[in-house]
N, CA and C of each residue as an Amber inpcrd file, in Angstrom:
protein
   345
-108.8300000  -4.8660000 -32.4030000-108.1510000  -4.4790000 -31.2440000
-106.7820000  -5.0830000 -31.1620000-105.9080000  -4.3630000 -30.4070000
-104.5070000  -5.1700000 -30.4010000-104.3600000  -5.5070000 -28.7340000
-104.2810000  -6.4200000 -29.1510000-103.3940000  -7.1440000 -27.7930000
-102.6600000  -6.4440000 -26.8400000-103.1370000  -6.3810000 -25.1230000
-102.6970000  -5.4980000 -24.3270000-101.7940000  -6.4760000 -24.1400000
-100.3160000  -5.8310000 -24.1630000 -99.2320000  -6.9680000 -23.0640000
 -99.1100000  -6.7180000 -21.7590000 -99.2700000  -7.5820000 -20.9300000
 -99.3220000  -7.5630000 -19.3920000 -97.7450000  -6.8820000 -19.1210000
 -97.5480000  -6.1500000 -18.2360000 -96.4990000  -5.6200000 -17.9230000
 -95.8810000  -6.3800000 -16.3130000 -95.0640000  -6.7540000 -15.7240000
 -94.7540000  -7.4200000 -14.7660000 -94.6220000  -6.1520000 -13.9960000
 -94.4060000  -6.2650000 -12.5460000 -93.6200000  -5.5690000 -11.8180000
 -92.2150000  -4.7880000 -11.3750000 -91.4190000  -6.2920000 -11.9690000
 -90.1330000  -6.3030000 -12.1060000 -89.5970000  -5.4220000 -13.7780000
 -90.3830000  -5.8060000 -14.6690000 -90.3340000  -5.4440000 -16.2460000
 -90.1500000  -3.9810000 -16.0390000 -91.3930000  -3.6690000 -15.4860000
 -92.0780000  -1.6870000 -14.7120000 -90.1800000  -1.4790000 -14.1140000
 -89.8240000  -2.0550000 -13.2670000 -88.8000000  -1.2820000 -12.9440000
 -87.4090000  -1.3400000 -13.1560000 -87.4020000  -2.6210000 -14.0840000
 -85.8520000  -2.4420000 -15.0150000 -86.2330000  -1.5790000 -16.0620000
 -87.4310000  -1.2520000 -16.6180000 -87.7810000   0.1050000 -17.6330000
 -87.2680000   1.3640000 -17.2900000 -88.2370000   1.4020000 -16.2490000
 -87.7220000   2.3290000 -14.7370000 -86.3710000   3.2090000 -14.8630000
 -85.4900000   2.1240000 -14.1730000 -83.7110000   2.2600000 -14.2210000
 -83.2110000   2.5090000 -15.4410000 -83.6270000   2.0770000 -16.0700000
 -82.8570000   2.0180000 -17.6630000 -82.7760000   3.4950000 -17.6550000
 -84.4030000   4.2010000 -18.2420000 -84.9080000   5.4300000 -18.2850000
 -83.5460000   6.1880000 -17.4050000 -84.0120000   5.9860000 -16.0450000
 -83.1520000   7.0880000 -14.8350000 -81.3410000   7.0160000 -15.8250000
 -80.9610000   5.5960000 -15.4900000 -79.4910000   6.0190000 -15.9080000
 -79.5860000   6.5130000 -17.2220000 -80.3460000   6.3340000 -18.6720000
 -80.2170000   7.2280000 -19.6940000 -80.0040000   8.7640000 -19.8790000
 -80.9020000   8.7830000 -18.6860000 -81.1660000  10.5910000 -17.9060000
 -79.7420000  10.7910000 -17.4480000 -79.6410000  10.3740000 -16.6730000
 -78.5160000  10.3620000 -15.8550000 -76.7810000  10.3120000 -16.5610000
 -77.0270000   9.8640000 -17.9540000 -75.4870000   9.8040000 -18.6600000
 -75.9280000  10.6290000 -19.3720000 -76.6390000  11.5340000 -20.0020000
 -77.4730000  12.4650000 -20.8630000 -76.7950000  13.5320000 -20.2680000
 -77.4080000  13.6250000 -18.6190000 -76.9240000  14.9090000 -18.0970000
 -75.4560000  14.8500000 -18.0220000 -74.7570000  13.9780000 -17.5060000
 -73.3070000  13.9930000 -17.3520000 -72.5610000  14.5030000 -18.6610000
 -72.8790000  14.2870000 -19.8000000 -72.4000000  14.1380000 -21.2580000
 -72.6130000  15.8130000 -21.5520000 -73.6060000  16.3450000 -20.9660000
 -74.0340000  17.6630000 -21.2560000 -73.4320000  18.4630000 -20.5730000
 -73.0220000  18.4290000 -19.0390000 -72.6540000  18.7780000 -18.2670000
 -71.3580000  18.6760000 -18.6350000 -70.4410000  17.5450000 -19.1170000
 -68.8670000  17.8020000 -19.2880000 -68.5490000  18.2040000 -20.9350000
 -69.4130000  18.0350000 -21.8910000 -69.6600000  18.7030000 -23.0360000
 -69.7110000  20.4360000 -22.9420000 -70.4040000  20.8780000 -21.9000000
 -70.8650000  22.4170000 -21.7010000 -69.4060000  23.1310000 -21.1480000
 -69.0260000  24.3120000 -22.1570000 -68.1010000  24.9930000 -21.5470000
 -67.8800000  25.3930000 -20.0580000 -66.5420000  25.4200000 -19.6310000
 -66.5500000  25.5670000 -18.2150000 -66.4300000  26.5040000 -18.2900000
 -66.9100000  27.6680000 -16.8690000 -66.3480000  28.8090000 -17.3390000
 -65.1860000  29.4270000 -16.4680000 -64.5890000  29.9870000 -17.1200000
 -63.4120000  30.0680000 -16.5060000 -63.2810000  31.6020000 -15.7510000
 -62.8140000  31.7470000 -14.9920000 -62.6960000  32.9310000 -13.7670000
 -61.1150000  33.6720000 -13.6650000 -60.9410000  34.5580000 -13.8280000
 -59.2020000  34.7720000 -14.0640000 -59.4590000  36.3160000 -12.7690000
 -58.4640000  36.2610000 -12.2710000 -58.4660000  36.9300000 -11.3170000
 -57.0480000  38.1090000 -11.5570000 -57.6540000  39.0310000 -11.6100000
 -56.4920000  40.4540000 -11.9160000 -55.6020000  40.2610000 -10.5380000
 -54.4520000  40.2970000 -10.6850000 -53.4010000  40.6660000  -9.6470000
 -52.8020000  42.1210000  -9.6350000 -53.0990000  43.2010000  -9.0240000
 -52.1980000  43.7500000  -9.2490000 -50.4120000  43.9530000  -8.9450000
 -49.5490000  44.1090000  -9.4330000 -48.1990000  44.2310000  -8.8920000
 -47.7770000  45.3210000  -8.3990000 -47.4360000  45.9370000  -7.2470000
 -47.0200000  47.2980000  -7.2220000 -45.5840000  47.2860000  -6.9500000
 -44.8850000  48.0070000  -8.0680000 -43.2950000  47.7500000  -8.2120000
 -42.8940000  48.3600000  -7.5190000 -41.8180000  48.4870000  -6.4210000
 -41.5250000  49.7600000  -5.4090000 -40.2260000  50.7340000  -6.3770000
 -40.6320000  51.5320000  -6.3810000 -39.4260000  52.4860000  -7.3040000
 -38.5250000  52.6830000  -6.3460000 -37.1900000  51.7210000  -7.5990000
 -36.1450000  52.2130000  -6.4550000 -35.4670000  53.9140000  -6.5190000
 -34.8180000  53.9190000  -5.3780000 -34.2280000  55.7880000  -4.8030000
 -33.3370000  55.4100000  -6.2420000 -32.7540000  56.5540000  -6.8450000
 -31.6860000  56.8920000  -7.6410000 -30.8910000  57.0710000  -6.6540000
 -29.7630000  56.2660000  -6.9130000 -28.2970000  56.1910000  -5.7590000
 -27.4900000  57.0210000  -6.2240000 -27.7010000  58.1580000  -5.2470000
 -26.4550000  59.3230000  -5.1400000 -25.3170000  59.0750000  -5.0950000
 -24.4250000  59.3440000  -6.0340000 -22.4680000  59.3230000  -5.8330000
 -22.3010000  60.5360000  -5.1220000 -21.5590000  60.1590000  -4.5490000
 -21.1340000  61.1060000  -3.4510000 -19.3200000  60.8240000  -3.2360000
 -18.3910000  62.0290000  -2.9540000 -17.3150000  61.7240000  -3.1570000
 -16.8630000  62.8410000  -2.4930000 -16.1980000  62.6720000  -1.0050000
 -15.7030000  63.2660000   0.1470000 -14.0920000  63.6510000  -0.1110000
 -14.0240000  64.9880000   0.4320000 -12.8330000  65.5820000   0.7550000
 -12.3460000  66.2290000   1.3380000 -11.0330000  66.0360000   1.9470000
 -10.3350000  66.5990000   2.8580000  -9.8140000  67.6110000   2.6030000
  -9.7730000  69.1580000   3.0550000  -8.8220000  69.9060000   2.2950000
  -8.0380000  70.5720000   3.8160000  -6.7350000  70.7260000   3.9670000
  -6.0620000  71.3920000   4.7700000  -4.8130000  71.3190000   4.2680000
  -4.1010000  73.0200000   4.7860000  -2.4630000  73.2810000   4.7110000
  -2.3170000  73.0180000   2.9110000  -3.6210000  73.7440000   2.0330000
  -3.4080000  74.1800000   0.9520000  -3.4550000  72.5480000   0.3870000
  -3.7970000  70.9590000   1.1310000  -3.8900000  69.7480000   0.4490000
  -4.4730000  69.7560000  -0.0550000  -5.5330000  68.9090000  -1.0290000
  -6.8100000  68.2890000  -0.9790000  -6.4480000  66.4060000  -1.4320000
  -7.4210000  65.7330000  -0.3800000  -7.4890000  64.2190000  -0.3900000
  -9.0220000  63.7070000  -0.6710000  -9.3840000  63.0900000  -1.2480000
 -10.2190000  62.3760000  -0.7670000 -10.7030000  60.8710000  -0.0100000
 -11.8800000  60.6580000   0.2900000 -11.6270000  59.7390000   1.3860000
 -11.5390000  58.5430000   0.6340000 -11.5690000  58.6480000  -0.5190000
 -11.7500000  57.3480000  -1.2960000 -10.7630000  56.7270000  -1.5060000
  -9.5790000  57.6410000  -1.9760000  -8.4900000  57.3960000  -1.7620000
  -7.6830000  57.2850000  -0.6220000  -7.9670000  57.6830000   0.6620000
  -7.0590000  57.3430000   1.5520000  -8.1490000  55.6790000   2.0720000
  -9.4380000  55.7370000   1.6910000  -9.5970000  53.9900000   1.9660000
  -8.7730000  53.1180000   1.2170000  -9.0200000  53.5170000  -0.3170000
  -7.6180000  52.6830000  -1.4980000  -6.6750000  52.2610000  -0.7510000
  -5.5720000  53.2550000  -0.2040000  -4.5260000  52.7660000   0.4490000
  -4.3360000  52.1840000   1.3510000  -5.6550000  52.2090000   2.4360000
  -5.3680000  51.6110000   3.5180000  -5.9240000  50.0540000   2.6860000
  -6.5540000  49.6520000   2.0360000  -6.6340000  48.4140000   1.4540000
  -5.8580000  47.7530000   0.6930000  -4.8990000  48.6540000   0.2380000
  -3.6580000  48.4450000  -0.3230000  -2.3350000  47.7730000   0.5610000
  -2.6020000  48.4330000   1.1730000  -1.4440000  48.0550000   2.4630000
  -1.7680000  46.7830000   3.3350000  -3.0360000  46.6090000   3.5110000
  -3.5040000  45.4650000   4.2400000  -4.6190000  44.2950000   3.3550000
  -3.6470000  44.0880000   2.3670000  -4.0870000  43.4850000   1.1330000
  -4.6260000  41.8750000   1.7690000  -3.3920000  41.2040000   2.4350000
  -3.4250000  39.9890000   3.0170000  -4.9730000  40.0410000   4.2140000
  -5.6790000  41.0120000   4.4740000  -6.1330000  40.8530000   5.9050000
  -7.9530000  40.7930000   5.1450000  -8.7580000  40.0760000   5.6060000
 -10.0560000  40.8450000   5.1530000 -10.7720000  41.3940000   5.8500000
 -11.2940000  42.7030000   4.6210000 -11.7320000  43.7740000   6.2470000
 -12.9470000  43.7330000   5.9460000 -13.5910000  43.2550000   7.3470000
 -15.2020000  43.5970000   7.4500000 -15.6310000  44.9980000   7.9260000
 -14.3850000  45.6500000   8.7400000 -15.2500000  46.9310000   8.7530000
 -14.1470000  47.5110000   9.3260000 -13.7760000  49.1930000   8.5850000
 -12.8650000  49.7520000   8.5940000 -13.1640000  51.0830000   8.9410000
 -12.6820000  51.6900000   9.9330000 -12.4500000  52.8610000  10.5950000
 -11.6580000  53.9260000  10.6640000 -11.6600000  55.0070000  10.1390000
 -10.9920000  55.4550000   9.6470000 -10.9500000  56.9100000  10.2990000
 -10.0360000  57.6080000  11.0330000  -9.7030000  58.9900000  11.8550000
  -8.9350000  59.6720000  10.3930000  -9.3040000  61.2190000  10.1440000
  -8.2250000  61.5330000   9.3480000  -7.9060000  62.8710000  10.4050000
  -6.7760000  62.8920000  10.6520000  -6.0810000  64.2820000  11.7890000
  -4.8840000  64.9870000  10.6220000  -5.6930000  66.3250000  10.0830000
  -4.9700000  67.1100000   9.1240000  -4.2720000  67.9300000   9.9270000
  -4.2310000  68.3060000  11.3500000  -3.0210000  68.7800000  12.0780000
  -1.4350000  67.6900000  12.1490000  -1.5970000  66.6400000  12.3890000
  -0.8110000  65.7650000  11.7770000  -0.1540000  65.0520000  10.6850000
  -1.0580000  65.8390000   9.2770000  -1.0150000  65.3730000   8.5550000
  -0.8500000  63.9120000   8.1630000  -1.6550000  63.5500000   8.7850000
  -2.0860000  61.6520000   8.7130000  -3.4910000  60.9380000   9.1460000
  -3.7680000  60.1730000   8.5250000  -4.9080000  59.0520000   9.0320000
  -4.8280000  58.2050000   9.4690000  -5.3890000  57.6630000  10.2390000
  -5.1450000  56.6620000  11.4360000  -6.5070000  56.1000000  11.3720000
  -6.4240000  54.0540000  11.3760000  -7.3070000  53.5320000  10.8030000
  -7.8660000  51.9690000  11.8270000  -8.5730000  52.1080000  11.8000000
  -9.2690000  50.4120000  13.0070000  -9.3480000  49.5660000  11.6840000
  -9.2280000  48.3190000  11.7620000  -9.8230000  47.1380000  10.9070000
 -10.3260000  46.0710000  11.7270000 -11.3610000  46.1560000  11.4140000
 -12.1540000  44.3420000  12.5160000 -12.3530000  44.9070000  13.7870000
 -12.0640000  46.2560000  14.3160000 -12.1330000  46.2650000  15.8140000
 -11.1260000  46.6180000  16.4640000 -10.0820000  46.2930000  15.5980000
  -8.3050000  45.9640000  16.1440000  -7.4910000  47.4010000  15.1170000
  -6.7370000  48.0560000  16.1680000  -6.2480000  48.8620000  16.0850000
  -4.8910000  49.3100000  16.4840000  -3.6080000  49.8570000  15.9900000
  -2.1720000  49.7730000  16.4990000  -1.7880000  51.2290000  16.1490000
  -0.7340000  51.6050000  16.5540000   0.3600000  52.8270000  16.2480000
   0.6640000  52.5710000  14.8690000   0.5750000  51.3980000  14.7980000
   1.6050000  51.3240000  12.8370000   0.1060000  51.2930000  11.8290000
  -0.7710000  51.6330000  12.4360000  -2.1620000  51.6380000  11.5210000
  -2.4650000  53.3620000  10.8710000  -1.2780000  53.6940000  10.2490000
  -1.1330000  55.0700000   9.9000000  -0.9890000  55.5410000   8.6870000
  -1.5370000  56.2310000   7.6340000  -1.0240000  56.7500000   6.5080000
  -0.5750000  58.0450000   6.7250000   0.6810000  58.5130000   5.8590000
   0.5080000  59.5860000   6.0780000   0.2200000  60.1400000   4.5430000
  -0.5470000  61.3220000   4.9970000  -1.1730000  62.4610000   3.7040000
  -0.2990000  63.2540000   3.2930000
């Protein structure tokens, strides 16, 4: 026969613990060893299509002229080279043969081209 060894109480449960944390770093090791899995999430983008920007190019025709407005803005920016215009107003009176023009709000008799 072989010799039973008496087991303590205390012996029983540092065995115990040992066991649990072996378990216990086993699983952790497995757990950060084991692929994560990864989740990717579709976005869609919806691009807004921009308008195709129409050129467009205005004209005056009277008393056999023709002007356009592009050109009578040219000149009036020409003439008031020194001033900056935030917003320009522009009358064209082909019975007078002339245009008559606001800048900023502000407007005079000498604010005149003639056509």
């Amino acid at each position: 026969m072989t010799p039973v060894k008496k087991t303590t109480k205390k012996a029983a449960e540092t065995t115990a613990a040992a066991k649990t944390t072996t378990t216990a770093k086993k699983a952790a090791e497995t757990t950060a060893e084991a692929p994560k899995k990864v989740v990717r999430k579709t976005v869609r983008k919806t691009v807004a299509k921009k308008a195709a920007e129409t050129k467009t190019a205005v004209y005056v025709e009277f008393f056999g002229k023709q002007i356009s407005t592009a050109a009578i803005v040219e000149q009036i920016k020409n003439q008031n080279s020194d001033k900056k215009i935030e917003t320009l107003d522009v009358y064209v009176k082909p019975e007078e043969n002339a245009a008559y023009y606001v800048i900023n709000g502000e407007g005079s008799d000498s604010y005149r081209i003639d056509l």
